[in-house]
N, C-alpha and C positions, 0 to 999 in steps of 0.2 A: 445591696441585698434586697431582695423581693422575697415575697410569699406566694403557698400555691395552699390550695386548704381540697384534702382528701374525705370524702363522708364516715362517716362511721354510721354504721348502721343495727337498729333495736331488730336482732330476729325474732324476738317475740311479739313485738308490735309492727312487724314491716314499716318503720317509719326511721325519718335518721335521727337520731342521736347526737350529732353533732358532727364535726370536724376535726382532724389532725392537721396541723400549720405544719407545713415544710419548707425548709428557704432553699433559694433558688438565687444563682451568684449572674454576672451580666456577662461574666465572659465563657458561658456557657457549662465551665467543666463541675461535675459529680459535687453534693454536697460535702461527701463524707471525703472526697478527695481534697475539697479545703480544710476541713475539721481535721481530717489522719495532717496536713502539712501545719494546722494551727499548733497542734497537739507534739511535734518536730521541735517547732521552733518555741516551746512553751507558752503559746498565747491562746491556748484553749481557752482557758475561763473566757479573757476578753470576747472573744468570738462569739462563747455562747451567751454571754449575758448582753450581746449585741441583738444576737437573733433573738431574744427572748423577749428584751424591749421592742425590735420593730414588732412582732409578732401583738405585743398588747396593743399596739397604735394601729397594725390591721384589721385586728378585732373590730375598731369602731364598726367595720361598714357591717358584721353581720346579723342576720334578726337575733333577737332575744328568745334567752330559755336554752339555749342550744349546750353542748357541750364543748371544748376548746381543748384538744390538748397540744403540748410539748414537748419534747424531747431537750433531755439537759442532763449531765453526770450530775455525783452528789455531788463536787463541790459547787458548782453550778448553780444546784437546787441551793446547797445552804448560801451563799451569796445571795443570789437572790432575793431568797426569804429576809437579806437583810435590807438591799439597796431597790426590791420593786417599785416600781412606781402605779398608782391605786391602781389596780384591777376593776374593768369592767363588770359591775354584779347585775350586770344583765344576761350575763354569759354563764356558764359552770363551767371550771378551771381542772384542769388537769395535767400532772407532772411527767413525765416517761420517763423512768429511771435509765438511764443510759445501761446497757448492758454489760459493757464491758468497764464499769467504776469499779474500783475493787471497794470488797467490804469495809476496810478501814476508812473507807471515806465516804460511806454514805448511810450508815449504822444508826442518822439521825435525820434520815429522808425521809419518813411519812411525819416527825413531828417539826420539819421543817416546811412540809408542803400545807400542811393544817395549819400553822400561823400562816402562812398566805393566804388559806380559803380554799384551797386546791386540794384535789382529790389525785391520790398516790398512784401511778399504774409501772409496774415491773415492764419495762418492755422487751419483748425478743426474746421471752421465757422458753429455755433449754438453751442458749446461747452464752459462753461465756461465762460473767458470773451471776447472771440470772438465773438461780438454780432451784430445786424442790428447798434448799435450806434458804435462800432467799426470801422465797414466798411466806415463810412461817416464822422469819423470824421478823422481817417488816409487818409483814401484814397489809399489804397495798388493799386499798379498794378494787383496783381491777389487776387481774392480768393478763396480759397480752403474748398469746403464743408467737412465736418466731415461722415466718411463712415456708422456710425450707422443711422444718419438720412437718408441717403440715400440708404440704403439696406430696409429699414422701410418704405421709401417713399409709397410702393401701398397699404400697409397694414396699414396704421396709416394717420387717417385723421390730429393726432397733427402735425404728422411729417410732411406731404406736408404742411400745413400752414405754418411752421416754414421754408422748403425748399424755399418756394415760396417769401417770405419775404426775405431770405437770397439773393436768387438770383433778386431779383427785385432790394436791395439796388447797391449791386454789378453793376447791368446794371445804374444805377442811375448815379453812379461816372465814367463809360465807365470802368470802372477793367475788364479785362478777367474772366473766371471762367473756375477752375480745381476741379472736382471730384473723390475722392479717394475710395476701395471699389471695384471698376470693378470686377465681380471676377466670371459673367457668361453671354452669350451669351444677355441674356436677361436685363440684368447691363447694357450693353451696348448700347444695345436698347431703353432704359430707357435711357441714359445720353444724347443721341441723340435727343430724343424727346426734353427734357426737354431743350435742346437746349448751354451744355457745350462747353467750347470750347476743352479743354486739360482733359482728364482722365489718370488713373493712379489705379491697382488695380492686382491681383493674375491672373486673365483671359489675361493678355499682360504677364507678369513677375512678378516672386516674385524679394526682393533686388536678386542681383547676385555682385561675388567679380569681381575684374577687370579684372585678365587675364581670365574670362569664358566667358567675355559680349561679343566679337564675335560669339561665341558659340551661344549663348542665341541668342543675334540678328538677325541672319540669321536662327534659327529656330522660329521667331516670324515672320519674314516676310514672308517664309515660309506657315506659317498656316494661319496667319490674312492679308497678305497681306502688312503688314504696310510697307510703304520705313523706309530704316534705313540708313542717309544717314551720311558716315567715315567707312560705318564697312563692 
């Protein structure tokens, strides 16, 4: 298993914010198509808290200050929170609550991700059991809209209802919000409006491996202008 690290990006500072770590398998196929066969033959945990260690060990190579996040169900997260190994506190940490965990197994995910040092983010919010009752009864620091509703948003009056509620709970509890998806000029314009804080989408970066993120970064500021600031 390898890493690919996607930007995440400050729209109110046009600068990046950090990274999301994604794993990437060597015989090519789909992540979620090893996680869905992990998840078959019950060896999900193992898997995630595989990626989740390599994921701290990739970390070394990038600047400080930045953000890090992860993607992990709660049982995942609370494991974790028992067996991590230090976290790099040159970085800020961040958990992705898997979307489809059910509530009875993750009802103790932001104060499992706070004893690690991590900051809680609901991920794929309208998806699954990422829901308006999700967001207020965790309480996550960020949450992360799911990028079908949000590419759907002008075209679908379900979808802006469903966005609009998502983002209203969100401002409810003071969470940030990150929108994922970005993936043209106009994605943008739209995340803007709608008034995001952090996006993340193919229009900034697809994943990239590590020794290429210098590459990538200063051809992202470059064209959008974004600061990128270690690189």
């Amino acid at each position: 298993m390898k890493f690919a690290f996607q930007p995440l990006i400050n729209l109110r500072s046009d600068a990046l914010l950090g990274f999301e770590a994604l794993a990437r398998f060597s015989d090519g196929r789909r992540p979620d198509e090893h996680f869905a066969e992990a998840r078959a033959e019950g060896n999900l945990l193992a898997l995630e808290l595989r990626a989740l260690e390599g994921i701290v060990h990739a970390a070394e190579g990038l600047p400080d200050g930045l953000l890090l996040t992860m993607n992990a169900s709660g049982p995942a997260i609370k494991a974790f929170a028992r067996t991590a190994p230090e976290l790099d506190r040159r970085l800020d940490w961040g958990l992705e609550l898997h979307e489809l965990s059910a509530p009875e197994v993750c009802d103790a995910a932001r104060i499992n991700a706070e004893e690690l040092g991590c900051l809680l983010l609901v991920d794929d919010a309208g998806i699954g059991y990422a829901t308006r009752e999700r967001i207020l009864c965790l309480k996550p620091h960020i949450v992360k809209l799911d990028r079908s509703l949000f590419i759907h948003y002008l075209a679908s009056a379900e979808a802006r209802e469903h966005v609009d509620i998502l983002l209203a709970a969100a401002r409810e509890i003071n969470a940030k919000t990150l929108v994922e998806g970005v993936e043209t000029a106009e994605h943008l314009q739209l995340a803007r409006r709608l008034d995001f804080d952090y996006a993340q989408g193919f229009y900034f970066s697809p994943g990239i491996e590590l020794a290429d993120l210098p590459a990538a970064m200063h051809e992202l500021h470059g064209r959008l202008g974004i600061d990128i600031p270690g690189f």
